[in-house]
N, C-alpha and C positions, 0 to 999 in steps of 0.2 A: 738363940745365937750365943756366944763363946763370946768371953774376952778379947781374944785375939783378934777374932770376927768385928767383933767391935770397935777395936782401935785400928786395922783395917780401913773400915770404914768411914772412923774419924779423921783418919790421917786423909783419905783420897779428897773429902766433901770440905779439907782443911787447903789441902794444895789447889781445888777446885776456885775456892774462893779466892785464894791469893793469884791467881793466873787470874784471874779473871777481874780483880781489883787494878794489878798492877797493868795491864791491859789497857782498861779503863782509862786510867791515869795519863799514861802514853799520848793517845786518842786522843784525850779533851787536850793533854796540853799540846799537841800537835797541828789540832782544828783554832785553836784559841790563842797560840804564842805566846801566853801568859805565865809558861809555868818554868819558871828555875830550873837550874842546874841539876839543882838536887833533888827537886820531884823525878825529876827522869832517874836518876839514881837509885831515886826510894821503889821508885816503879821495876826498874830492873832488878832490885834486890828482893821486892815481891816475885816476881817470876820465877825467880832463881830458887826459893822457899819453894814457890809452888812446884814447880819440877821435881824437886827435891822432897818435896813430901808423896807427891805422887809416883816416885820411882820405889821410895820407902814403902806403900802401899804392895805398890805392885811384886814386889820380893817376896813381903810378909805375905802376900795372897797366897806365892806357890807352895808353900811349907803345908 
């Protein structure tokens, strides 16, 4: 596998993890009511990374 190939790959299993943290996050504080302002915040700024890495992915793939 290629460099490219590789950071590709980093970047998808990188925005994989952050949707899926900041998800998380949402969820518990949603079922729990325990969770701040700003956890929802940090949660949606996860998602937004992750989207965002994973669109990054997906460009660098077509080339």
């Amino acid at each position: 596998m290629d460099a490219q190939g590789r950071r590709t790959d980093t970047a998808r299993i990188l925005g994989n993890i952050a949707l899926v943290v900041g998800l998380l996050i949402s969820v518990i504080g949603l079922v729990t009511d325990s969770t701040p302002a700003k956890g929802y915040v940090f949660a949606g700024l996860l998602v937004i990374v992750g989207i965002g890495l994973r669109l990054e992915a997906a460009i660098t793939d077509r080339r």
